[in-house]
Every structure is written in C-alpha cells, then in structure tokens.
N, C-alpha and C positions, 0 to 999 in steps of 0.2 A: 456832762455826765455821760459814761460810757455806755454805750447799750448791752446789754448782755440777752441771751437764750439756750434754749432747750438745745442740741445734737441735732433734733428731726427736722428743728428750724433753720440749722445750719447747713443742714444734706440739703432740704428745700431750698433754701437760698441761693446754694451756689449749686449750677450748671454748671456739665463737665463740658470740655472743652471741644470742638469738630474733632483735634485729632484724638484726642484721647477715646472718641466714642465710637472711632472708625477702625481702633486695635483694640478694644474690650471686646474679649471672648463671648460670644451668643451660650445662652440660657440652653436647659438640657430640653426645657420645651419649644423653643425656636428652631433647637438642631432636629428634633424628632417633628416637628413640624413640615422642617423643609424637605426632609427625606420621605415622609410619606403623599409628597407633589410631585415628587418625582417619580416618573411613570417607571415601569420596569424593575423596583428595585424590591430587594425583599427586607421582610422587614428583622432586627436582628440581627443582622448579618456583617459584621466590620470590613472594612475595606473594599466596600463597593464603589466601582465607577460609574459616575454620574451621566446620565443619558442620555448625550443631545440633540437637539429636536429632530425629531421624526425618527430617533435611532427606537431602535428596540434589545431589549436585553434578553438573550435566551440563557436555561437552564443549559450548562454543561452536559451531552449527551457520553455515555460510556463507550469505549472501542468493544464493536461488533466484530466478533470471531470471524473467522474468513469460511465464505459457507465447506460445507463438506463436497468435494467431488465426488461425482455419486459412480458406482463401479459397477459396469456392466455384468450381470448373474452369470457363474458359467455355466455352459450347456451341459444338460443330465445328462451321464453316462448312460447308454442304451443296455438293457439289466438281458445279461449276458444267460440264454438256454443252461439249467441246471435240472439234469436228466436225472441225476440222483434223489432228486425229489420226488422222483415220482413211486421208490421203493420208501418199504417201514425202517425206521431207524430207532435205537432205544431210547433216544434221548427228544429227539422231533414225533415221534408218535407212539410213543412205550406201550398203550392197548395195541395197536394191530400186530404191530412186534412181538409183541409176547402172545397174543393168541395166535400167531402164523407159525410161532414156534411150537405151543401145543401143536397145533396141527399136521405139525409135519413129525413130530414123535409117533400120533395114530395114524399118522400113513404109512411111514415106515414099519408099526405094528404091524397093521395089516395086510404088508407088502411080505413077511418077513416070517409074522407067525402061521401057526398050523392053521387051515383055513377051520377046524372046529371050534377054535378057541377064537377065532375073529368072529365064526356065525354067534357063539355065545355072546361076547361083549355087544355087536348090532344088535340081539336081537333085546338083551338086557338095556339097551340105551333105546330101542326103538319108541316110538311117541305115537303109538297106536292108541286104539279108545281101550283096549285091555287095561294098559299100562298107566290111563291119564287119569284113569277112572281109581286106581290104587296109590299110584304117586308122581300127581303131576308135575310137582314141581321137581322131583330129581331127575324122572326121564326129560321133560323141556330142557334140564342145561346138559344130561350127559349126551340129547342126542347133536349139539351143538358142535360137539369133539370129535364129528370125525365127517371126511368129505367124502362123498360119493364117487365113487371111481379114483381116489387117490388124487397124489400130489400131479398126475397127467390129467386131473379135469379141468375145463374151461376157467368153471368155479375158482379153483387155486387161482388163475390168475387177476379173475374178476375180485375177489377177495382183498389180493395186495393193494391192485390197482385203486378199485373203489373205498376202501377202508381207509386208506393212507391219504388221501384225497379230502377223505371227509374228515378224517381227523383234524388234518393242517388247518381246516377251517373253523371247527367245533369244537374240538380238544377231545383227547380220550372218553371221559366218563360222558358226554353226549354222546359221542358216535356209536360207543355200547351201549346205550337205550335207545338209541334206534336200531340196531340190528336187534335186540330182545324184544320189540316191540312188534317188529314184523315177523321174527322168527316165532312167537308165542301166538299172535295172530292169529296169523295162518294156520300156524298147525292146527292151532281150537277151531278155526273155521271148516278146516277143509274136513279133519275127522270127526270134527260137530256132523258135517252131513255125510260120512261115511258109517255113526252110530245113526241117524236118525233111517238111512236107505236101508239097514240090516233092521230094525224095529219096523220099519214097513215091509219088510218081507220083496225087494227088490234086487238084494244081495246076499249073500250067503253067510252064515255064520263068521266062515274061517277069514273074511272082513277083517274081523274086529283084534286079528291079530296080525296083521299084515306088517310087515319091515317098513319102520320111517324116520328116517335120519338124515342126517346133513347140513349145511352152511344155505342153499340155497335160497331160502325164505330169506334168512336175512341180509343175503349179498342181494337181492333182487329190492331188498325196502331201502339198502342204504344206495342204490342206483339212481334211486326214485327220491331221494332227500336230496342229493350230492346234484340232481340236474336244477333245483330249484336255489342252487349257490352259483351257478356257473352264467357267464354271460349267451345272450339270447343262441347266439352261432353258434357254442356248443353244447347249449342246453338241449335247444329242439331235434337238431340232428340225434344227439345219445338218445336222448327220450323216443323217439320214432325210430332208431336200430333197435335198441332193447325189447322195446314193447313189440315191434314185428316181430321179432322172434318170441317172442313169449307167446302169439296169438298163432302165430304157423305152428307151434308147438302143439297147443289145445288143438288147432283144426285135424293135427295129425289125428288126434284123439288115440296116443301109445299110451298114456300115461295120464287119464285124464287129473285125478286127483292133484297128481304132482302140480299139472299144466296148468291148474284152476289156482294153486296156491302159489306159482310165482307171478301171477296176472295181480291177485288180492295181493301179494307183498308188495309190486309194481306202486298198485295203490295205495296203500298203504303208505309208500315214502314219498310220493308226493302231496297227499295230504298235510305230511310234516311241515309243507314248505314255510306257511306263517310263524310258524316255532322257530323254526332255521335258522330263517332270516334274522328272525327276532333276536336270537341269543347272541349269531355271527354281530349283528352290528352294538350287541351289549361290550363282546370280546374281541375287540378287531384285535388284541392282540396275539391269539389263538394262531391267526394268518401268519405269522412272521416267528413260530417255530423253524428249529433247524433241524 
C-alpha cells in the first residue's frame, strides 16, 4: 500500500540539502537584521560598505570654501583745510546768507542816503521803552536790520563768522532762534531797567526815547551757543576773549546799557548749551552741509 500526505508533510519531510541552503537568498528580516550589527552603518541607506572591525564610518563632510584673505583698511586721507567754509553760502547756510544780505542793503542805505532819512528810519526801528511800549514786536525785528557803524564794524564780521559756524552745526531755523532769543532778551532786559531808572527818578525823561539798534545782542548770544559746540581748546580760549572784552567794555562804563546787554546776551548763549548739544547730536547731519 502506497503511503500518501498533505504538501506540509512533504515540505516537513524532506530537508533541503547543505548546498542548496548555503545559495538560498536570506529573509528581508535576516538582511535588516544583520545590518543593524553592523556598527556605523545608517539605516535606509542602499549600497553601503560594511565596516570592519574597529573601522568606523563617517558622514561625508561638504568642501569648505577657502577662507577669505582678509585686506588690510586703507589709511584715511588727512581732510584737507577748507577756508571757504568758513564764509555763508546759499546752499550750506541759506539764513546767515540771506540776512548778511539784508544787511548789507541797510548799510549801504546808510552809507549812501541823506543822513535825515537814515536818522528817520533808526530812529523809526529804534527799541526804546517809547517804542516797545507801543509796538514791540515790529520795533524788535526792524531794529535787527541794520548794524551799528556799518558794514566797517567788528560786528559784520563777527556776524558771518559766528552765524555761519553755528549754522553748519544747527541748521538755519535754530541758529535764528537763537539769535532772536538773545536779541529779544536783552533788549527787554536792559530797557526793562532803563524804564524802571526813569520811574524812579534817577534818569531823565529823554531815557525813554533814546536810539537802540543793531545785531549786537544777538551776534554776542550766538558767540555764547557756538562755544558750547566747539572742542574744549577752542571753546575756553573764545569764551575768555569775548567775555574780556565784553567786561573791559562795562568797566569802561562809555556805554553802560549797551555793555550790560552784550554781557546778558554772552549769557544768555551759553545757557543754550543743553539745547545745543541736544538738537546738534539729534541732527549730526546738519554738520556735513556744504
């Protein structure tokens, strides 16, 4: 009688053979078995070389750009004396330029016309307590328009010098609040106690009408701004020329009103200097007009 079975009992029965089971292909879990023994290798990864003992497998690192050679800075050109800076130009300081231009229109005026018609206009621009007392703010700016002793006073050149100066640093519409600031001042100050001397009965009436005009008040306040922008070497020296002359001036005692009011203008522009400074380092670019 023949024996007969199932397929499961025939797979069971017969064993495969040494060589047959030494060229049958390994299992997908045999092969991911043996590769995760293997140290170094990543996983995922086809056609990786196998690692032999004590080898280690590194990551492929990228090619490193070659460094930059580094380039020595070239030395700063040494900033070349520019003398022209130190006058007004229309474009680098359009206020002092346009009011050195008024100003020399009413010097010329007054060089030019009948001296009755120049006493009318001073005495119409004058910034007396008659005049401040009726209309202060038109005499405060006309007595602004004209300079004492003409375009040959000191003033004219104090005027360019220190206007222009302050400008480059401030910009126009500041440097003309501070000269209006010392020029209004002072005036109110000094003919404040030239009405209160005539109400006390220690000066005379004809006081109160006396001739007063000029730039001075405020070329002496923007002196006194313009030293608290400058480095120390040329601040203190200007500040101790000026101020001596302002104080030999009063000691003359020729003039003392005048002499009392460019002392108070003096101070007056240095008091400015927290503001100055303040605005100067809002607008560093104000400095580097041309």
């Amino acid at each position: 009688m023949d024996r007969t079975g199932t397929a499961a009992d025939t797979t069971a029965d017969v064993a495969p053979s040494p060589c047959e089971a030494a060229h049958e292909a390994p299992s997908e879990a045999t092969f991911g078995a043996g590769l995760s023994a293997v140290p170094g290798l990543l996983e995922a990864m086809p056609r990786q070389r196998s690692a032999g003992a004590g080898a280690t497998i590194t990551a492929p690192t990228p090619p490193t750009a070659p460094a930059a050679r580094s380039v020595p800075a070239a030395p700063a050109a040494p900033r070349r004396p520019r003398p022209w800076r130190l006058l007004p130009t229309p474009t680098g300081t359009p206020f002092t330029f346009g009011y050195a231009a008024v100003l020399a229109v009413t010097s010329l005026a007054t060089e030019y016309a009948a001296p009755s018609v120049v006493h009318t206009l001073h005495q119409a621009s004058s910034t007396d307590v008659a005049h401040l007392v009726q209309w202060p703010v038109a005499v405060l700016l006309a007595s602004a328009l004209w300079i004492a002793g003409g375009l040959l006073s000191p003033y004219t050149v104090g005027l360019l010098l220190v206007l222009t100066a302050l400008e480059r640093r401030l910009g126009g519409a500041r440097t003309a609040g501070v000269f209006l600031l010392g020029h209004v001042l002072a005036t109110l100050a000094t003919e404040g106690a030239v009405g209160l001397a005539v109400l006390a009965g220690h000066l005379p009436d004809s006081s109160l009408h006396r001739l007063d005009y000029g730039v001075s008040f405020g070329v002496a306040t923007c002196v006194g701004a313009l030293t608290g922008l400058l480095t120390p070497w040329l601040r203190w020296p200007l500040l101790a020329a000026f101020g001596g002359m302002v104080v030999l001036d009063l000691i003359a005692f020729t003039d003392p009103m005048t002499n009392w009011g460019h002392l108070i203008s003096l101070a007056i522009g240095v008091a400015t200097w927290p503001v100055t400074r303040r605005r100067r380092r809002a607008h560093p670019a104000a400095t580097t007009a041309s």
